[in-house]
N, C-alpha and C positions, 0 to 999 in steps of 0.2 A: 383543340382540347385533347382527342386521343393523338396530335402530335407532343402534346407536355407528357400524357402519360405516359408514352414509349420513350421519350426523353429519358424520364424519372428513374424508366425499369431498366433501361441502358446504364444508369448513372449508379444504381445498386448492386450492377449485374458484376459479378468476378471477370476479371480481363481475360481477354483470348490468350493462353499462353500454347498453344498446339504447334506454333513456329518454334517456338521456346524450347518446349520439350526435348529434353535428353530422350533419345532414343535405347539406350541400353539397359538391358532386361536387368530384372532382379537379380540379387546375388545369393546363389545357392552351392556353389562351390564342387558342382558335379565332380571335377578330377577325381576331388578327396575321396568320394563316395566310391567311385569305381576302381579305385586303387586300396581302399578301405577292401570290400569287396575281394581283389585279390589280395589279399593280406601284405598289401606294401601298406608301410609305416614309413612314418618323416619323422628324422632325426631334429632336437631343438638344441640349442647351446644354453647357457646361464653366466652371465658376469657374476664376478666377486660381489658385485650386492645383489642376488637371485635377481634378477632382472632376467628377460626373453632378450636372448638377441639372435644374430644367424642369420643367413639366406632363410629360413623358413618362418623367419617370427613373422615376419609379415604376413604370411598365408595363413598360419594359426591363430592370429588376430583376426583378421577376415571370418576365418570358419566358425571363431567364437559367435561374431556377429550374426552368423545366417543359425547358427546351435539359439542363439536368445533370440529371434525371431521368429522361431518355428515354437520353443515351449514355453516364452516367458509371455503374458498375455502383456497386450499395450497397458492395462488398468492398471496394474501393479503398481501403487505409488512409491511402495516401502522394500529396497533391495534386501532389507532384513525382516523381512517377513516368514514366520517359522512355516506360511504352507506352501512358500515356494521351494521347500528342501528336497523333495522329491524330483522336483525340475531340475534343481541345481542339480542331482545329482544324476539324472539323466544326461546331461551339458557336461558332467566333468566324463561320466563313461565312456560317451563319444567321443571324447577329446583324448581317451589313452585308448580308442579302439586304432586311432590313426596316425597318433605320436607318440614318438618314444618319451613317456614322462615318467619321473620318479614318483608313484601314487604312494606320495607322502603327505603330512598337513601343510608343511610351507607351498608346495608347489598346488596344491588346490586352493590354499585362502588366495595365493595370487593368480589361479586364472580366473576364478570366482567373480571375484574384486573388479579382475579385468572384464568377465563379463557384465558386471554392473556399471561401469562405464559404458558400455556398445549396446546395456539396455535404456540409460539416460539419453546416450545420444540417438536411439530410434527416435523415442519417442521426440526428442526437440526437434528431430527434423519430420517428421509428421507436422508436428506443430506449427512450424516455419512453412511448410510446406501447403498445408490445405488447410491452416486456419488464419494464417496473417498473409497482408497483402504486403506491396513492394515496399509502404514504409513500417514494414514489420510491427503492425496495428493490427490487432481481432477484427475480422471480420463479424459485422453483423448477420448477413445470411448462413443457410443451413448450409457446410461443407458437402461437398455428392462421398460417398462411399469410395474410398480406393481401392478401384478394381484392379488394378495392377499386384497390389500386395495380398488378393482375395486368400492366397494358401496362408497367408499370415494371420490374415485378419478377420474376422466374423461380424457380420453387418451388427450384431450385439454390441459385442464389444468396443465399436468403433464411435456406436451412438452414448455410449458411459462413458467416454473417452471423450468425446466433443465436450460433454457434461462436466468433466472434471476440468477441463482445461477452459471452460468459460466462466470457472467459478470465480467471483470476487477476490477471493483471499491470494487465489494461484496469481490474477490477473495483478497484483499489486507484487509479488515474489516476481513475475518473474518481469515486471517492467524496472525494480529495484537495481536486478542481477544484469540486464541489459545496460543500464546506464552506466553500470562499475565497470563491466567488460567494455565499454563502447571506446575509451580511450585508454588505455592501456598505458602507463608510465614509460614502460622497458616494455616494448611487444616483441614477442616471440617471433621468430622468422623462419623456421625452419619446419612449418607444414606439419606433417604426420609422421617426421622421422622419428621425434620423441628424442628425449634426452640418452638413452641406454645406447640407442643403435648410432645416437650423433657420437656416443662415447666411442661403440667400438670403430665407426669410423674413423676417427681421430686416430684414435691406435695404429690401427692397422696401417693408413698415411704418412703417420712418424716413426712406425714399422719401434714402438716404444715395446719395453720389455714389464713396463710396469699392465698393471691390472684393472687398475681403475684413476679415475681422475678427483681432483678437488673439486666439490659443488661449484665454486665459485666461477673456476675454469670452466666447466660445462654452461654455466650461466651466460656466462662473456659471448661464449661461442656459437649459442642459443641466436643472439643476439645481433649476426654481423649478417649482415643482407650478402645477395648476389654480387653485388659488385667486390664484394671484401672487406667495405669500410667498416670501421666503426665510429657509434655516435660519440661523442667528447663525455656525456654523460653517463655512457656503459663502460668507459676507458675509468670513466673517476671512481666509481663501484669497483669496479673489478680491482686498483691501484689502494683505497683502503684497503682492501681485502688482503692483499699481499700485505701491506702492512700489521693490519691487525694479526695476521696466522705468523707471524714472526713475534706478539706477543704474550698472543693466550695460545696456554698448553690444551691438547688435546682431550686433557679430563674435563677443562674448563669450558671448551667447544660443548661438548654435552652435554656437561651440569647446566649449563644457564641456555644460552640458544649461539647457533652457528656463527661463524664471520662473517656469511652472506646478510645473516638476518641482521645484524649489527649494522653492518654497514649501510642496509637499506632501511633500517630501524623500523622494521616490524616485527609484529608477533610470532614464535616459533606455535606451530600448530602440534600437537602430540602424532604420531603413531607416521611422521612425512619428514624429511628431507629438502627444502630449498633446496635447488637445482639438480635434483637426483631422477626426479622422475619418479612414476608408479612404480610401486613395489619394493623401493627400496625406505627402510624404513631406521631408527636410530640404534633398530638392536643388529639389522646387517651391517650398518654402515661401522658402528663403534664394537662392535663383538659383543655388544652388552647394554642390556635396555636401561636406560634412562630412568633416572632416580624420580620417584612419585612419592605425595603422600597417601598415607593409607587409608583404605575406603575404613568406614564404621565397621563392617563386617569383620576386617581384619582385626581393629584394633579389642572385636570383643573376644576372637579367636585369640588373641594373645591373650585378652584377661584370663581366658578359663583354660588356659594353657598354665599359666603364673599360678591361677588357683588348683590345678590338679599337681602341680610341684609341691604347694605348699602342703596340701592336704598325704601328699605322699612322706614327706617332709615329717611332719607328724605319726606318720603311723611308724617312722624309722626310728622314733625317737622314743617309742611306747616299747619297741621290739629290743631295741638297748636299754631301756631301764631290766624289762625281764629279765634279759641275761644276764646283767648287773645283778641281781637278785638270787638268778641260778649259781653261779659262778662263787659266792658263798659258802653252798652246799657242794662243791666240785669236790672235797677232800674225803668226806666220807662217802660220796657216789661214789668215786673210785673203788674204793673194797669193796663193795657190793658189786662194781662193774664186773669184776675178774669173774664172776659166775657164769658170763656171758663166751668164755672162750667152753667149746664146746667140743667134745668128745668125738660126735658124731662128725665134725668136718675135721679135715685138714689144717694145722694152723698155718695162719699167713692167709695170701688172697688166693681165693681159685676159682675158677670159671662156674657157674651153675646154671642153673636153668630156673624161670622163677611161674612156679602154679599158683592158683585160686583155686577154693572149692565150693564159688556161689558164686552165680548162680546152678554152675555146671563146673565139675573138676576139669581143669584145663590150664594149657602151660599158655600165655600170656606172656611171655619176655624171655631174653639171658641176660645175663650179664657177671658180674663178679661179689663173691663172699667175703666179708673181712671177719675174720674168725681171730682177733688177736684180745690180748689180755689188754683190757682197761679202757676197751673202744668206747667211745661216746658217739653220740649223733648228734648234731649241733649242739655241741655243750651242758647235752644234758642225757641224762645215763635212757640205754635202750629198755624199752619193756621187756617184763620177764617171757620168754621163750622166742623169743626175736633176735635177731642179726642184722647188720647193718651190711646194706648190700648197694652196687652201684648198678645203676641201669645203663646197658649198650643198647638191648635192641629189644621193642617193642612188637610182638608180634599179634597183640588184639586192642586195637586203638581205642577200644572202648571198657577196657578195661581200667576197676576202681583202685588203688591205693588201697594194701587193707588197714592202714594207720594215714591217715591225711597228714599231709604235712603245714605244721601248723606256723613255723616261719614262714614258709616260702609260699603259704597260700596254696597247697598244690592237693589238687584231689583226684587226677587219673595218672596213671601211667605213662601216656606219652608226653608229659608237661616233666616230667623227670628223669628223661634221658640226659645222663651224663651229671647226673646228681645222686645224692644219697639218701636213703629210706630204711626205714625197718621192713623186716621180712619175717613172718612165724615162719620157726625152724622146720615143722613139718610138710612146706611147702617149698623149700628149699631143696633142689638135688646136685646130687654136681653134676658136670658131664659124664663120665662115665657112668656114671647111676643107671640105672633102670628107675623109672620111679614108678609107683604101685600109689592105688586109689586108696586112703584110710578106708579100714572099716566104718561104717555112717549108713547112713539113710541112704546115700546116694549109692543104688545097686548099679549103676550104669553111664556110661558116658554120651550124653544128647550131642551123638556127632551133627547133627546140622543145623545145632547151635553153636560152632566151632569156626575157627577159622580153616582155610585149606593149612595154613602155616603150621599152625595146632596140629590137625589131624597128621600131620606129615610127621612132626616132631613125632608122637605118639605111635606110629605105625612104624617107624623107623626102625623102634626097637627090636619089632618080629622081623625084621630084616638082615640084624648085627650078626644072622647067620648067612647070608650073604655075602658080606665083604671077604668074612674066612673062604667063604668056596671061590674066590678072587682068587685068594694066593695061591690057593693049590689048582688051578685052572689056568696057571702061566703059560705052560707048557700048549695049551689046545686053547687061544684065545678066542676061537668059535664058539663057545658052549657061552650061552646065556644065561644071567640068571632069573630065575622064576621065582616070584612071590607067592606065598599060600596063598587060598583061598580065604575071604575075608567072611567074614560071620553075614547070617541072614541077612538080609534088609538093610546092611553096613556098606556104605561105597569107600573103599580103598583106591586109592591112585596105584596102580601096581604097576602101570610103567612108567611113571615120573619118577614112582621110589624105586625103580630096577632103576633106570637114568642117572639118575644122581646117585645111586651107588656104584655104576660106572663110570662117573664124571670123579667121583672120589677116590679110585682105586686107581684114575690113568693120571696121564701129565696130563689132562687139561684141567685139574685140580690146582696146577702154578699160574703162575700170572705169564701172559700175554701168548699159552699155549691157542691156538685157533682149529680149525678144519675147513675144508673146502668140500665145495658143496657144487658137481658141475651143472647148468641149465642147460639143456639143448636149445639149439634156435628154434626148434618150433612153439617153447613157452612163450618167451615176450619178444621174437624177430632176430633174433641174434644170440648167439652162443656167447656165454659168459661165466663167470666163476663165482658164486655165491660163500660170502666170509663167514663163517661160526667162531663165536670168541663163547668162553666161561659167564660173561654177564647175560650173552641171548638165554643159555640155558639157568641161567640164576632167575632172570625175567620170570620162564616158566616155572620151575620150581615155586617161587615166591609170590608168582602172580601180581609181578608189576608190572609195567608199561614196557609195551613189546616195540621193538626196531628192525626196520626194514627186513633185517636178515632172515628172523622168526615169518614173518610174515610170506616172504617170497619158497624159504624151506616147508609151509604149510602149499603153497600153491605147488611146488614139486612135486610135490603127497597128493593133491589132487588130481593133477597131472595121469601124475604114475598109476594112480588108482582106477581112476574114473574114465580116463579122456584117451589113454592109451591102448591103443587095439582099438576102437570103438570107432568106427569113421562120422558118426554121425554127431555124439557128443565133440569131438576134439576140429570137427570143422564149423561145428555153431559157434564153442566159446572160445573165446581168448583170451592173453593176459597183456596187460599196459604194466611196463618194469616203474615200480617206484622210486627206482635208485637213479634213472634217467628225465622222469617228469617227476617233479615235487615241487613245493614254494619255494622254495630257496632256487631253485633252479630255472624255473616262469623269470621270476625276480631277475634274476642274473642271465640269464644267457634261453629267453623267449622262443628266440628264431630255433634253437636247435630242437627246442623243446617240440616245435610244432613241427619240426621236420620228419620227428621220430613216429608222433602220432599219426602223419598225413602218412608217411610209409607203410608205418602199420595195418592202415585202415585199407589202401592199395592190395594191401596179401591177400583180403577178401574176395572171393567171387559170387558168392551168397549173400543173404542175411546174416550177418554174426553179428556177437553181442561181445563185447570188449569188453572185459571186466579189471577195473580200474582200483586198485586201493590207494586215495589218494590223501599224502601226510600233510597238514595244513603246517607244522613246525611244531604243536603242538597237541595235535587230535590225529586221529583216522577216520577217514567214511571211504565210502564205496562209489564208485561212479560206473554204470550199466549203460554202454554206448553202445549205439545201433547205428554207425555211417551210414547207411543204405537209407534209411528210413529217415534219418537224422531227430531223433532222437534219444534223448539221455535220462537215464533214470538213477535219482538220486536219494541212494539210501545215507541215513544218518543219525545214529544213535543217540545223540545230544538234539535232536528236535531242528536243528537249526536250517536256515536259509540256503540257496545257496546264492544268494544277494552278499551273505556277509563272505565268501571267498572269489571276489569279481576279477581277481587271477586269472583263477581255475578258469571258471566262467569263458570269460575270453579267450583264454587259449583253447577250449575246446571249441566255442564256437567256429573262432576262426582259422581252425584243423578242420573240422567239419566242412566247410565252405571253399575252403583251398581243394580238399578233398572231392566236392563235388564240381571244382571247376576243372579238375583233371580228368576224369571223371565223364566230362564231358555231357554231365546229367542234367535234362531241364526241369528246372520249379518253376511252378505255378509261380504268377507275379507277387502273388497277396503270400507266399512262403519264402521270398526269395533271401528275404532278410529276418525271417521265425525261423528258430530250431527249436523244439519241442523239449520244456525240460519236465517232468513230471517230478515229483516230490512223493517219493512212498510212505508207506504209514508201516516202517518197520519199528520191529520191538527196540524198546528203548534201554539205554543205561541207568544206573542209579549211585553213578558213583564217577572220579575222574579216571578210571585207570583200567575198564572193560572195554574200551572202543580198539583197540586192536582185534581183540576175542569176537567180536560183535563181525568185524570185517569181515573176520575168516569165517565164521559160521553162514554170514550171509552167501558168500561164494561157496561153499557147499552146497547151500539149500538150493542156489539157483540152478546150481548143474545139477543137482538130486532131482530138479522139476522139468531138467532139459524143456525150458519154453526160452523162447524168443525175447518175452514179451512179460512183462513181471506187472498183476494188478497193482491200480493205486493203493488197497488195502493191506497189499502184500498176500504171499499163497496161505489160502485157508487151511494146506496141511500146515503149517508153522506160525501160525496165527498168534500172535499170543503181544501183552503189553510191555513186559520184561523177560529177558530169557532167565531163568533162574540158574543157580550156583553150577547145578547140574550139568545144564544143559552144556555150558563152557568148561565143566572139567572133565566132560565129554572128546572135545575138540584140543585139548589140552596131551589127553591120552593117545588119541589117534598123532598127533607130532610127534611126541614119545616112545611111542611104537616106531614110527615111521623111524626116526633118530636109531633106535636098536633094531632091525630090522635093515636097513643100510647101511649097518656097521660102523657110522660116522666115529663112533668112540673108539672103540677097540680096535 
């Protein structure tokens, strides 16, 4: 009797497979890791239909597979699952820490894609592996725990996994999917080379000068065993095929389905290719995606697409009966129009300048005056004490229309540049004018409800004494000139407007005059020549978006200021050039980029702190790098990550890391692969066009605080949620100074 039972337990028992077993450890792909680590990268190639191919796809294949083992859990049933995104996007980071790939959308949806393939096939070989026996039949007993794959797997997750894969539903998929694979019509013969790389072998053997092959031809080739043969029935396939492609055109290939599919008369699948392989898809393969019908979404987007024409359609047709109406009365508006050519202007057009006097008297635009006899404004005669004037340039974005226009729907100012408006004549001046406040209520002008544009125009005027002491100061072009002194509690720019009236009295008032600006090597490591053109100094005047130049002639100012003579401030801080690490330059050419910073970082024999202004291509932030310590602090006036620039990100990292292997410095194991990035809580913008200003100030306040080490909160002397107007036409003046003070103009 306990000989039947031990029988029994022998006859349920899983087979001795310990002869069996492969002996070769898991695949975790150390090289990659340790040459990651040194900042060696592996170059990929791509065929004409983005495909991987190269000596190195293979190995990038691989590392996908040990990247989806490490963060993708075995349970995952759904490769489109929205909370695996973060994993995904840890698997594609890693994948451009140690390959040269273009971190664009096609080359992520295709390694993605491809890591979702290498996470189906873990899991079937799990499956195969420790839940079916040798006639690939579910085991009844419990599976043991795979302790081979323990850094993979968690005895959790392994037991939910048994669970899912013994469930009914799976068990009927995938005995379905077994029996369709089990004999194969036309079986593939050629292993794990895949179609892409059997293509570029092929090429490269017939040493052919084309680029890619025809599906059908990759199909054939798929198909011919070791010995060379092929079968009579992969000969007759492939012999339609040539047939057929001799008589359906190419648009017809991918309007309907392939000549592969014809020929073997099956279904064309959407978004794949017959004998192309992964990732080539009908919009690589034909330059142009494939005709579909349109989902409902679409077609109700068109509806109300059709109906906002029609509905526009009509309102055209309301605004023509009017004029049809006006146009009537056109003969006698005329005589009454001529009262509108005005004494006070110029006839003909001339330049002006255009005020409001509400909420606050202020100039709000220029542009030009049409002062002629018998003007209209859209076909119908101007109000009495008004002129028709055209708008160039808008200098208070918020500023109202003081007559709406009531064609054209327009009721501010910037909605009518380069169109035509009424203007009251008392708000009109020309450029030469002086303009003077009407007597009114309003005893005063609320400059810091102005713009800087405003207040410049306005100030200018006390200045028009100025330009005169220009010309008679030819002779001795040393003498500066000096702006009064501005009224109480009134902030005047007094050296943007000395600047610009320097800028206006030289040649760099023509176009494409410049000045050079020399940096010593001990600013950013190398001696260089800094360009000044006419628009860096328009930037400032105008307070729009500052460019390199501006930016790096504010850190010579700091330089020369702060950091010269002083051994202690000019051996803490330093500067990283923007004009040598930017996006565009990461993008393009990587390795130089880190060669500069790895140098850089070398000049150290201290603590320093690198201060970084770095251009995303369309922003500025700041980056506070401490090599020694290896961390980084990341200031940023727009609030943002620094997850959303993984450029940057990376190359500093692995500057840093290169940097400490020269360096010859040990970290701790649990640091070896952490650089510390902290996120400061600096004051913020409120607009798109203050993040240059925001930079520069930041780099003052830091060498103002001469620390090392900048809190999360940011320094409680400079504390604050938004820097106000001030604060940056502060840092505005000191460039301005610095510009007339260096003589750069004159």
């Amino acid at each position: 009797m306990a000989s039947d039972q031990e029988n029994s337990q022998d006859a349920n028992a899983p087979d001795d497979t310990s002869e069996k077993e492969i002996t070769r450890g898991i695949t975790i792909m150390k090289s990659i890791i340790r040459d990651r680590d040194k900042a060696v990268t592996y170059n990929v190639n791509w065929n004409a239909d983005n495909q991987l191919i190269g000596s190195n796809a293979a190995k990038l294949a691989s590392y996908i597979g040990t990247l989806v083992r490490m963060h993708i859990p075995i349970t995952a049933t759904r490769w489109s699952n929205k909370e695996l995104g973060s994993a995904k996007d840890k698997i594609w980071t890693e994948i451009l820490r140690s390959f040269n790939i273009e971190d664009t959308t096609i080359r992520k949806k295709y390694i993605l894609q491809l890591a979702g393939k290498r996470h189906r096939g873990w899991r079937t070989f799990l499956t195969n592996k420790y839940l079916k026996d040798k006639e690939k039949k579910f085991v009844e007993y419990d599976p043991e725990y795979p302790v081979k794959y323990a850094i993979f797997i968690t005895e959790e997750e392994w037991v939910a996994f048994v669970a899912q894969r013994r469930d009914e539903n799976f068990k009927k998929v995938s005995a379905t999917n077994r029996e369709r694979a089990s004999n194969p019509t036309y079986a593939y013969k050629k292993g794990r080379l895949g179609y892409a790389r059997l293509e570029e072998k092929i090429l490269d053997e017939t040493k052919s000068d084309a680029t890619s092959l025809p599906p059908h031809v990759l199909w054939k080739e798929a198909r011919v065993g070791k010995d060379g043969t092929v079968r009579d029935d992969v000969q007759h396939i492939y012999d339609e095929c040539e047939t057929l492609s001799q008589s359906i055109s190419t648009a017809e290939d991918q309007e309907n389905r392939s000549v592969l599919s014809r020929a073997l008369n099956v279904p064309e699948y959407p978004g794949r290719v017959r004998g192309k392989g992964h990732g080539c898809t009908p919009t690589s393969l034909y330059k142009n995606p494939r005709r579909r019908n349109p989902s409902n979404q679409e077609v109700m987007e068109t509806l109300q697409a059709l109906q906002a024409q029609v509905l526009q359609l009509q309102k055209d047709n309301e605004r023509y009966r009017c004029m049809e109406k006006c146009s009537s009365q056109l003969k006698e508006t005329s005589e009454k129009a001529s009262i509108n050519c005005q004494n006070k202007f110029p006839e003909g057009i001339s330049s002006c300048q255009l005020y409001l006097s509400s909420p606050t008297y202020r100039l709000v635009g220029k542009g030009k005056v049409h002062n002629t006899s018998g003007d209209l404004l859209h076909h119908r005669p101007l109000p009495d004490e008004h002129l028709k004037v055209s708008v160039d340039v808008v200098l208070d974005k918020d500023a109202l229309l003081p007559i709406p226009d009531i064609v054209s729907e327009t009721t501010f100012l910037r909605d009518a540049i380069g169109s035509f408006v009424a203007w009251p004549l008392d708000l009109i001046f020309i450029d030469d004018e002086t303009p003077t406040k009407p007597a009114s209520k309003y005893k005063g002008i609320l400059r810091h409800n102005e713009s800087v544009a405003s207040q410049k125009e306005v100030f200018a005027q006390g200045s028009q004494q100025l330009s005169q002491k220009i010309g008679s100061r030819q002779k001795n072009k040393r003498d500066l000139p000096v702006t009064s002194l501005p009224k109480k509690g009134a902030f005047v720019p007094r050296y943007q407007i000395s600047l610009e009236t320097l800028v206006d009295s030289s040649d760099m008032a023509t176009a494409g005059a410049i000045r050079l600006l020399d940096m010593e090597e001990d600013i950013f490591g190398y001696s260089c020549t800094e360009t000044i053109e006419k628009e860096d100094l328009e930037h400032i005047f105008r307070h729009q978006e500052l460019g390199v130049g501006v930016i790096h002639t504010y850190i010579r100012f700091l330089y020369d200021n702060f950091m010269r003579g002083n051994d202690q401030l000019s051996n803490r801080f330093r500067f990283v050039s923007s004009s040598l690490v930017n996006k565009a330059l990461i993008c393009r050419e990587p390795d130089s980029c880190r060669e500069y910073l790895v140098k850089r970082f070398m000049a150290s024999s201290t603590n320093n702190l690198y201060l970084w202004p770095y251009n995303s291509g369309c922003h500025w932030l700041l980056l506070a790098i401490d090599p020694l310590k290896e961390v980084v602090y990341f200031l940023n006036s727009i609030d943002g990550e620094w997850t959303n620039y993984p450029d940057m990100k990376q190359l500093v990292d692995t500057s840093i890391k290169v940097f400490r292997s020269q360096r010859q410095a040990r970290v701790p194991r649990t640091k070896s692969s952490n650089i510390t990035w902290i996120k400061v809580q600096c004051p913020l913008q409120r607009n798109g066009i203050d993040c240059g200003y925001f930079v520069m100030r930041f780099m003052r306040e830091i060498i103002n605080m001469n620390q090392i080490e900048i809190p999360i909160t940011y320094f409680d002397e400079y504390k604050c949620v938004h820097y106000t107007r001030l604060q940056l036409e502060q840092i505005k003046e000191e460039l301005c100074q610095y510009f007339i003070e260096k003589r750069l103009i004159i």
